[in-house]
LUMKETI-39129 format. One record per atom (N, C-alpha, C): atom name; residue in one letter; x negated, y, z. Coordinates in steps of 0.05 Angstrom, whole numbers. Layout:
! residues N
[CA,A,[X,Y,Z]]
...
***
This chain:
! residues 208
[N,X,[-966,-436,106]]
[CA,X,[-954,-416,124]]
[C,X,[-945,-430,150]]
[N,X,[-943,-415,166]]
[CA,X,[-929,-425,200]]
[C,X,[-912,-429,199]]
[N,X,[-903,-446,208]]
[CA,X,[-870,-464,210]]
[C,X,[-856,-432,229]]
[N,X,[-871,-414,246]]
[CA,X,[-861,-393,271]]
[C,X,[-863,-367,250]]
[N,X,[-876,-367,232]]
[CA,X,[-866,-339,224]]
[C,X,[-853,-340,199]]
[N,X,[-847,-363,179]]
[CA,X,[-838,-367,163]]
[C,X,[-801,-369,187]]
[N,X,[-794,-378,198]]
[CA,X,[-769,-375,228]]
[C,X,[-771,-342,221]]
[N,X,[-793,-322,234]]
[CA,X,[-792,-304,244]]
[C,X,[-774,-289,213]]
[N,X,[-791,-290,200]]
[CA,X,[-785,-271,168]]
[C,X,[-754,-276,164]]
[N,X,[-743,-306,168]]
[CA,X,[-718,-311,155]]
[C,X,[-707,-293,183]]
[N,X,[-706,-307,206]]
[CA,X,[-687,-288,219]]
[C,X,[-682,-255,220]]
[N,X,[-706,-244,220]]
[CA,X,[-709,-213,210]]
[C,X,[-698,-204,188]]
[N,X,[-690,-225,164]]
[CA,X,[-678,-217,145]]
[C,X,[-650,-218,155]]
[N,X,[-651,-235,170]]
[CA,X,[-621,-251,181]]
[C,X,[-601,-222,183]]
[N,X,[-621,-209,210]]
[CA,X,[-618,-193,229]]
[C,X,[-607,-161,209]]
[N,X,[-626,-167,187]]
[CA,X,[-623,-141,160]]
[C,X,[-587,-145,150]]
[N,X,[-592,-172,136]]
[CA,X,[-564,-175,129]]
[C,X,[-545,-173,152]]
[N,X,[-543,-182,167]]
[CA,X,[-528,-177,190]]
[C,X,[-517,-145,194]]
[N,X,[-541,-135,193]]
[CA,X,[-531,-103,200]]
[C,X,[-515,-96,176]]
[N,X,[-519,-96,152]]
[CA,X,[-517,-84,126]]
[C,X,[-486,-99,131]]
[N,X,[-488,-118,134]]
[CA,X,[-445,-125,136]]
[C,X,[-439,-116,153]]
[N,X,[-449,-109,172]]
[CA,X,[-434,-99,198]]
[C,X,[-420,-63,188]]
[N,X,[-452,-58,171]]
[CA,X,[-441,-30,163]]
[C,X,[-424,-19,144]]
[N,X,[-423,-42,132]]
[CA,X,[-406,-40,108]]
[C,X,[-371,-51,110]]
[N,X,[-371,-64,139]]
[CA,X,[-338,-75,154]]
[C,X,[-330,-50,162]]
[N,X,[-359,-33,180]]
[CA,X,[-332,-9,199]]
[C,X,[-327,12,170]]
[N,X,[-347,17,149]]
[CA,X,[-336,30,130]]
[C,X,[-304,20,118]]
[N,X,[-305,4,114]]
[CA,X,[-277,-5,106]]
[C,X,[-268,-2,127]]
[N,X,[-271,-10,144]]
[CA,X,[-250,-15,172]]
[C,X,[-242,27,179]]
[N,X,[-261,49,175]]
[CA,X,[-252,67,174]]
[C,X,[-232,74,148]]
[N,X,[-230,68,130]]
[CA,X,[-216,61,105]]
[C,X,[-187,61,106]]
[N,X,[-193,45,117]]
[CA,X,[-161,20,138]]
[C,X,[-154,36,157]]
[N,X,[-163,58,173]]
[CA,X,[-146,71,197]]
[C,X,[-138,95,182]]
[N,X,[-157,106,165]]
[CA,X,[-150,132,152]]
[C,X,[-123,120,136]]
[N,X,[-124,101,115]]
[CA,X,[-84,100,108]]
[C,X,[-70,88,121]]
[N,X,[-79,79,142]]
[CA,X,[-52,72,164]]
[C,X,[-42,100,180]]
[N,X,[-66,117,186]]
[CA,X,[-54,143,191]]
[C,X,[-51,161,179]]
[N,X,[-51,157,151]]
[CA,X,[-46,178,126]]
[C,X,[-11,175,116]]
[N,X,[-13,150,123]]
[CA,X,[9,133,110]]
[C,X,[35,144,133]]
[N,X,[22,137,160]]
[CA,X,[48,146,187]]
[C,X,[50,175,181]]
[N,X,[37,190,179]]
[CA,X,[35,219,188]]
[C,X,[56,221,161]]
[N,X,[47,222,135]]
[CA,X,[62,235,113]]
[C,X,[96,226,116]]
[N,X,[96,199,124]]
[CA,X,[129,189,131]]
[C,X,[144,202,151]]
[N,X,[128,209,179]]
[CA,X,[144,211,193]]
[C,X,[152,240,198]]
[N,X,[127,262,179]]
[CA,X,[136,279,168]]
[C,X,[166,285,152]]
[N,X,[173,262,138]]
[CA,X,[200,264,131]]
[C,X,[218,267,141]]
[N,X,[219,251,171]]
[CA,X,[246,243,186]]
[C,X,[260,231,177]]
[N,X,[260,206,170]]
[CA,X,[277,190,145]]
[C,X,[284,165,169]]
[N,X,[301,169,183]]
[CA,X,[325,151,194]]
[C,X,[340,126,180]]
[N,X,[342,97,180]]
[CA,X,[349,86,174]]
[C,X,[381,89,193]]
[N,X,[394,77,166]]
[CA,X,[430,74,169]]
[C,X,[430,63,197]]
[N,X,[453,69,220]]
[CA,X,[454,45,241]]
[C,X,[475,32,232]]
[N,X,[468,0,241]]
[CA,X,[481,-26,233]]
[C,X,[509,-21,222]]
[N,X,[517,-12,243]]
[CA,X,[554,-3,248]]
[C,X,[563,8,231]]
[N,X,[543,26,214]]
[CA,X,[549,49,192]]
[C,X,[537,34,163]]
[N,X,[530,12,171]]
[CA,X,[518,-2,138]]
[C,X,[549,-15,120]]
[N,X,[549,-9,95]]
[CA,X,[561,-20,75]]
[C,X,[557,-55,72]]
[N,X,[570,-69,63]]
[CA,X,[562,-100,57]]
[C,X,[547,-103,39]]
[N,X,[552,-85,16]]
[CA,X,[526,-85,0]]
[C,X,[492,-80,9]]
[N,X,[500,-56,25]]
[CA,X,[468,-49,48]]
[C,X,[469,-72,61]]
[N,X,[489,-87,75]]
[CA,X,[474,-103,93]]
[C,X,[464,-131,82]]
[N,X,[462,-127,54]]
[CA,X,[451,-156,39]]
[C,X,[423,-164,36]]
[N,X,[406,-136,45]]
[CA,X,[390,-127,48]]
[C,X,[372,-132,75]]
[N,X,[361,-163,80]]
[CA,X,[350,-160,110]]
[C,X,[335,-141,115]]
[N,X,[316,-125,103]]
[CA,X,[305,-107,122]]
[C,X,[325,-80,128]]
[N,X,[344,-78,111]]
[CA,X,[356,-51,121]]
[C,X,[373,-61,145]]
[N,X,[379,-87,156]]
[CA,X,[394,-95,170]]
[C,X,[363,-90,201]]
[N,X,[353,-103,204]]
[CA,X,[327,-105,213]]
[C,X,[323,-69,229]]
[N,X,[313,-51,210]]
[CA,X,[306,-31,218]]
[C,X,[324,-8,214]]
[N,X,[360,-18,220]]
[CA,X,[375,-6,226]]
[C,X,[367,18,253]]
[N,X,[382,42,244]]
[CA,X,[368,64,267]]
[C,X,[347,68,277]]
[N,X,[319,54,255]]
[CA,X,[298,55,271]]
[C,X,[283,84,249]]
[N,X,[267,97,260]]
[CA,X,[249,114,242]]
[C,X,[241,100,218]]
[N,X,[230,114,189]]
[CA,X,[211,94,179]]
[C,X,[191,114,180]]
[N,X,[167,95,189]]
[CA,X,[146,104,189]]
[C,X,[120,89,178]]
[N,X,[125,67,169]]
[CA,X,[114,48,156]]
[C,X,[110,50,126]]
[N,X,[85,33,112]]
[CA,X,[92,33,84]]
[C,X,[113,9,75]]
[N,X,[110,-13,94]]
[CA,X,[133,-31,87]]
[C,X,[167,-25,90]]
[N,X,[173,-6,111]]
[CA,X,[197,7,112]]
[C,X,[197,19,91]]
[N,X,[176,34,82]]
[CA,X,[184,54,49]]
[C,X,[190,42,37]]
[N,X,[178,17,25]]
[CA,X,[187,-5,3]]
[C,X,[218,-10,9]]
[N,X,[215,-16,38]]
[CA,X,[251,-25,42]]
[C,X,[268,-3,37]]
[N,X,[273,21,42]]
[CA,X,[279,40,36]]
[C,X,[281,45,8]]
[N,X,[256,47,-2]]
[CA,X,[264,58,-23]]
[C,X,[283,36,-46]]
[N,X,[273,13,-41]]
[CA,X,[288,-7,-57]]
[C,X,[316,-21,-65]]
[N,X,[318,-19,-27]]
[CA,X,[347,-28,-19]]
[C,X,[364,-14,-11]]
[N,X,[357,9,-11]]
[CA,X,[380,31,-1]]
[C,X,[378,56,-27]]
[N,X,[354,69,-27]]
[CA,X,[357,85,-50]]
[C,X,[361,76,-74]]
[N,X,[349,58,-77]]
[CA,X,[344,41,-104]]
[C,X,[389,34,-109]]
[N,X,[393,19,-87]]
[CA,X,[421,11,-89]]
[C,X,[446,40,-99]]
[N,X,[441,53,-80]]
[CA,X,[459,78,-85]]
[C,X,[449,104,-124]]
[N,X,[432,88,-127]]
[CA,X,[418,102,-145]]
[C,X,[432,95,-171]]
[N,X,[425,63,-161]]
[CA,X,[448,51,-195]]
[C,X,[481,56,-183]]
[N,X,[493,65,-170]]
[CA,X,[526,73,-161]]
[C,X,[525,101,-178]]
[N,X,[505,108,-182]]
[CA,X,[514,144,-186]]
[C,X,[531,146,-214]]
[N,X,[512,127,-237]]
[CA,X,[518,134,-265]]
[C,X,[517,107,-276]]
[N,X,[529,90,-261]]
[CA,X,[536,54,-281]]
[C,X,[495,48,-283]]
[N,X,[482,50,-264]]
[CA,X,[460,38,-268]]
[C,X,[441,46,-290]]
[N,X,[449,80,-291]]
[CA,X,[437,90,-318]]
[C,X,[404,101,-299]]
[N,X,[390,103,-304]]
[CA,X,[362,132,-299]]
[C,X,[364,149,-301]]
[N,X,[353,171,-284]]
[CA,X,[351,200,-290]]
[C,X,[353,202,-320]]
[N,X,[328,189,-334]]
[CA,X,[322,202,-369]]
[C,X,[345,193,-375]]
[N,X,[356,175,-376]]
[CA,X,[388,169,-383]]
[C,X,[418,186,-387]]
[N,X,[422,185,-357]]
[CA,X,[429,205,-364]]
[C,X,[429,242,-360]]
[N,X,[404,244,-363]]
[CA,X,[398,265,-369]]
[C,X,[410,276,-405]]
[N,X,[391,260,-412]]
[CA,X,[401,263,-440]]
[C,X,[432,257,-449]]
[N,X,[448,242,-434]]
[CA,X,[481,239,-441]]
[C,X,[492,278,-428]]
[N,X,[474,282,-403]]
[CA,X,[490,308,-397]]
[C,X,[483,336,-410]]
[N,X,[456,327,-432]]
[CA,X,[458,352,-452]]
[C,X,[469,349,-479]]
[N,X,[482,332,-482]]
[CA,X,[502,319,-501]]
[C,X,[531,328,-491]]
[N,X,[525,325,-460]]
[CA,X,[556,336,-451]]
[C,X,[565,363,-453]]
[N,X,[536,382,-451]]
[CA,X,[537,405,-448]]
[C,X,[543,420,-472]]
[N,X,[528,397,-504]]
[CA,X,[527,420,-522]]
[C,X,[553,411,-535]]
[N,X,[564,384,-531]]
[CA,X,[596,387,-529]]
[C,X,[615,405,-530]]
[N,X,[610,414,-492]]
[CA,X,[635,420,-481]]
[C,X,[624,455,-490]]
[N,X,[591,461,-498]]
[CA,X,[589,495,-508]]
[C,X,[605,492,-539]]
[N,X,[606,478,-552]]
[CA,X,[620,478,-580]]
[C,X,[648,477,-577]]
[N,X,[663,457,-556]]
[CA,X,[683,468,-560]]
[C,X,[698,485,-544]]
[N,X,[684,505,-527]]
[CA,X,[688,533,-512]]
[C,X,[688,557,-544]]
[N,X,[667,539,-550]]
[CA,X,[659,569,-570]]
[C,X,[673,565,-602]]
[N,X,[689,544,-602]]
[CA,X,[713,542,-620]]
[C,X,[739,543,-618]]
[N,X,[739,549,-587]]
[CA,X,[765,546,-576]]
[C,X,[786,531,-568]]
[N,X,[771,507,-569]]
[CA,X,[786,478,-572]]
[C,X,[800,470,-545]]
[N,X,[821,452,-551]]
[CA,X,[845,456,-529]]
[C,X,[826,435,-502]]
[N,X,[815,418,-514]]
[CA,X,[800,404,-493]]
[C,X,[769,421,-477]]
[N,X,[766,440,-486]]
[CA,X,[742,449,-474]]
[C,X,[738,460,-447]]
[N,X,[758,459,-424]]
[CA,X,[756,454,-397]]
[C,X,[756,436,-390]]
[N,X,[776,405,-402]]
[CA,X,[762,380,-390]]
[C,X,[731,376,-399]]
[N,X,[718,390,-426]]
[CA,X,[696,375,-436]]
[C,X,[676,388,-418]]
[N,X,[672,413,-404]]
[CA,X,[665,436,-390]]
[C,X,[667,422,-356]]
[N,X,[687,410,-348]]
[CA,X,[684,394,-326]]
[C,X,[670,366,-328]]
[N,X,[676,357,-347]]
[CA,X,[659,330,-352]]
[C,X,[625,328,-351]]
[N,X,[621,362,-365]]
[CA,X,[585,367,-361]]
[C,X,[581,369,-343]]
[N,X,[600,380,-318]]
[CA,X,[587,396,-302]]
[C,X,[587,368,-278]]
[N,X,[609,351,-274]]
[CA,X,[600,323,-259]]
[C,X,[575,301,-275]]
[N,X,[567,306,-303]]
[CA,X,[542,294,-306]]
[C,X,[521,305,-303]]
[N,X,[521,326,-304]]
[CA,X,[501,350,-285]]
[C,X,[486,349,-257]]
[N,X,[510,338,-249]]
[CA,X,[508,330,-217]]
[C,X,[495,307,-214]]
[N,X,[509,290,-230]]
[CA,X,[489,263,-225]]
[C,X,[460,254,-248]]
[N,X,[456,281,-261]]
[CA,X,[431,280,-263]]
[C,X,[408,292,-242]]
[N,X,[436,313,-230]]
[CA,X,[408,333,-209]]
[C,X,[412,300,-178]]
[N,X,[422,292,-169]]
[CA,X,[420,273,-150]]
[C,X,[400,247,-158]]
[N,X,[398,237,-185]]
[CA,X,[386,216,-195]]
[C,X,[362,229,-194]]
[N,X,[350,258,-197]]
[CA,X,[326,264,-208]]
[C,X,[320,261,-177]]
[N,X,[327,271,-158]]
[CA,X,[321,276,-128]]
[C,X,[311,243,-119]]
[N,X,[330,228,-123]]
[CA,X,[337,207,-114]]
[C,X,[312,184,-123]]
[N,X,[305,183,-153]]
[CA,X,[290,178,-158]]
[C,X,[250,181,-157]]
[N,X,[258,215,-145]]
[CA,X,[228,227,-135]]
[C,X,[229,218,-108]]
[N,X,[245,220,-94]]
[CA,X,[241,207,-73]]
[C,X,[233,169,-69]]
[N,X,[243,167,-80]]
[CA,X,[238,133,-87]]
[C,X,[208,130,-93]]
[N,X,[197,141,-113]]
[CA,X,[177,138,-125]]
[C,X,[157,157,-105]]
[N,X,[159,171,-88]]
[CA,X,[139,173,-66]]
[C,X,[144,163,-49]]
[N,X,[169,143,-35]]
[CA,X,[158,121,-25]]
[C,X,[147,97,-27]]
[N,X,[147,96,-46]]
[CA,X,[134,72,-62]]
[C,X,[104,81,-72]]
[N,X,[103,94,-73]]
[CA,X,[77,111,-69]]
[C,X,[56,100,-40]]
[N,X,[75,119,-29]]
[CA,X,[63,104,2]]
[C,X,[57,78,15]]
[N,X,[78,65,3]]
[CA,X,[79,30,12]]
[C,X,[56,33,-9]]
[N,X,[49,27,-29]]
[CA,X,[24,23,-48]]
[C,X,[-6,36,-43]]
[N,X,[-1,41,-26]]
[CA,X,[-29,66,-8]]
[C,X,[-26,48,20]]
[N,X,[-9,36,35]]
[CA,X,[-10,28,52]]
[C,X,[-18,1,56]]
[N,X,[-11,-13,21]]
[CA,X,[-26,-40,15]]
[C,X,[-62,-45,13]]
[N,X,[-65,-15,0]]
[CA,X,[-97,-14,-4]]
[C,X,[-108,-18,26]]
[N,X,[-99,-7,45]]
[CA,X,[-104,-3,71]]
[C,X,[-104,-27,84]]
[N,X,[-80,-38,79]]
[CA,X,[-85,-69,92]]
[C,X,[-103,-89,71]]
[N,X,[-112,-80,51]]
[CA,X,[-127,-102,43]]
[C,X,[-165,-82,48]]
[N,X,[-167,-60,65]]
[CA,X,[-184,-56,66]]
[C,X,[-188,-69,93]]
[N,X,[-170,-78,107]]
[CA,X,[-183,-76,134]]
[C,X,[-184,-111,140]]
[N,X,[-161,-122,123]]
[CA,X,[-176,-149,119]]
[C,X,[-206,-159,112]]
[N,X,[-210,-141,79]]
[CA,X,[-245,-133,66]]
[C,X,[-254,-141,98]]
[N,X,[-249,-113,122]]
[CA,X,[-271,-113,141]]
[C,X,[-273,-130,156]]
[N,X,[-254,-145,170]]
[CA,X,[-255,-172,178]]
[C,X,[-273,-190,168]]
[N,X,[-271,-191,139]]
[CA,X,[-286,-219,133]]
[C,X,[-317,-203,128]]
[N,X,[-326,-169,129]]
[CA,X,[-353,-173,128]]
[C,X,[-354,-179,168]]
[N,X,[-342,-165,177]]
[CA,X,[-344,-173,213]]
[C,X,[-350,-199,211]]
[N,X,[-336,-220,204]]
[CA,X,[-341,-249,205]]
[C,X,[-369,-260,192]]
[N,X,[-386,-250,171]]
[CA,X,[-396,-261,161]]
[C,X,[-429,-244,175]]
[N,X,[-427,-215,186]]
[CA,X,[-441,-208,200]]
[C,X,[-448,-219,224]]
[N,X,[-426,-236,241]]
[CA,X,[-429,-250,266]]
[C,X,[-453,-275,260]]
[N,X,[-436,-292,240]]
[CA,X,[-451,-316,225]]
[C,X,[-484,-308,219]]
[N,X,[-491,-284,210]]
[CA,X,[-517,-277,201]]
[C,X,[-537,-274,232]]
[N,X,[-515,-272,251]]
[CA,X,[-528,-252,268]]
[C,X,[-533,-278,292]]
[N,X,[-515,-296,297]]
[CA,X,[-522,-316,301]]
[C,X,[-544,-334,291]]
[N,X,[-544,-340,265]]
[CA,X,[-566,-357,248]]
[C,X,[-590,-347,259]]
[N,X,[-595,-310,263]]
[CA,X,[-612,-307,262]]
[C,X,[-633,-310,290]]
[N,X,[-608,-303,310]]
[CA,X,[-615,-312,330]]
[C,X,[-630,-341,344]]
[N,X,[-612,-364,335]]
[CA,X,[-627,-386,324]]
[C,X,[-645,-388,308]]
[N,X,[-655,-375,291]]
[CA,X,[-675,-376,281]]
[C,X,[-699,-367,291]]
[N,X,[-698,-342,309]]
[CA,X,[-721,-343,330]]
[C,X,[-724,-351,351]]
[N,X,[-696,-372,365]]
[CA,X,[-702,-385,387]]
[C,X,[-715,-409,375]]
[N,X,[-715,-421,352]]
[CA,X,[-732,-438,341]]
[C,X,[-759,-436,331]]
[N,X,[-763,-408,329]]
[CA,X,[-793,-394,320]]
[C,X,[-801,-397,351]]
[N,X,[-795,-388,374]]
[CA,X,[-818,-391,392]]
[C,X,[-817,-413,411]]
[N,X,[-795,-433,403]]
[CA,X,[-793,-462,416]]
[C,X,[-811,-484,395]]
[N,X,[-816,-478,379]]
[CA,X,[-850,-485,363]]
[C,X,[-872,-488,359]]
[N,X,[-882,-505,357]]
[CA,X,[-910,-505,371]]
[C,X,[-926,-485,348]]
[N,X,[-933,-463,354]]
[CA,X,[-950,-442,342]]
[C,X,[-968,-452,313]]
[N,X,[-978,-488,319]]
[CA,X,[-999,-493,306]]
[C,X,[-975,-513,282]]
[N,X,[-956,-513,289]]
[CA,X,[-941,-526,256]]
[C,X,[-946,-511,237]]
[N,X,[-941,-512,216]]
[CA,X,[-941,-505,188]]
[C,X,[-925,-519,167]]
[N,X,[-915,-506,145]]
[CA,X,[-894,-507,126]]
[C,X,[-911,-502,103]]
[N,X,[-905,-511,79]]
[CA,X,[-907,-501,52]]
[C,X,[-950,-493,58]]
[N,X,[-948,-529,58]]
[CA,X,[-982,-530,64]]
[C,X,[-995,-529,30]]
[N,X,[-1008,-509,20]]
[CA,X,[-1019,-522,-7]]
[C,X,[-1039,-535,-3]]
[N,X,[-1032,-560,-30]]
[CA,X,[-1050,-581,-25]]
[C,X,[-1070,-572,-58]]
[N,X,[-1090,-590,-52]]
[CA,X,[-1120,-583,-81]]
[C,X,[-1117,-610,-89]]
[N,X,[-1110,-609,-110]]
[CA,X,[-1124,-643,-118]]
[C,X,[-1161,-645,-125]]
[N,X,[-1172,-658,-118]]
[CA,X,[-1198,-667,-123]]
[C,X,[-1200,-688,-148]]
[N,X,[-1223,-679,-165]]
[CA,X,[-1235,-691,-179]]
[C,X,[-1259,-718,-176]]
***
């Protein structure tokens, strides 16, 4: 075969692969803008304000990013992580000694069928036991809130990671598309800087 078209074939393939990464970066790379703008839009839909500095607790401010993106919007998936971690997450274990919603959820229907037994026996404690349900009540309905909220921001930061590792993906096919596309280019400035009459992969006959 010709040293010039055996050049030509590889670079044409070059030129093939080349495209096929190219097409397969902006797919990802569309990937990557759709949850970076999936990600902003659904947050900033919330209106979720970070504390200003002046108004942070010392416990909040132990927290560099809540210090950081004091008074700023969150609109990020990495602000949600901060958010939800260091500020919700913090005030979340204050409500009930660091218990969970399921936690105490289940202590405040314990409180309830309590303080209904001793309403409905008459018992001298059954307005403190009747107030006692009704403040674990509360901090099951704030933990349940508190907690859904947490867990769709953390949601988002975890949708916002796929995103940044899609658009990295596209980078490195961008990079490896350039490389193909280069080679290949060299490879036909060397197909017709050749003298036409070379040849490669000569078969040879042995004689008898």
């Amino acid at each position: 075969m010709k040293r010039r078209t055996l050049d030509i074939i590889f670079s044409a393939v070059g030129l093939v692969v080349a495209a096929l990464l190219l097409v397969l970066g902006l797919v990802l790379q569309s990937q990557a803008d759709f949850a970076k703008s999936y990600v902003t839009d659904q947050l900033t839909a919330q209106k979720i304000v970070f504390t200003p500095a002046d108004k942070l607790t010392d416990e909040e401010k132990s927290a560099t990013c809540i210090v950081t993106n004091a008074s700023q919007p969150l609109t990020t998936g990495k602000q949600a992580e901060c958010y939800a971690n260091n500020y919700i997450g913090l005030h979340l274990t204050e409500t009930n000694d660091g218990k969970t919603y399921s936690q105490t959820s289940t202590e405040s229907r314990a409180a309830a069928a309590a303080a209904k037994a001793a309403t409905d026996s008459g018992a001298a404690d059954a307005a403190d036991l009747t107030a006692q349900a009704k403040v674990v009540s509360g901090k099951v309905e704030t933990l349940f809130k508190g907690e859904t909220l947490r867990g769709l921001l953390l949601t988002s930061y975890g949708f916002s990671i796929f995103g940044e590792r899609a658009q990295q993906a596209a980078y490195v096919m961008y990079g490896f598309a350039l490389v193909m596309l280069i080679a290949s280019i060299v490879g036909f400035f060397h197909a017709f800087t050749t003298s036409k009459d070379d040849v490669v992969l000569v078969e040879t006959h042995s004689t008898t």
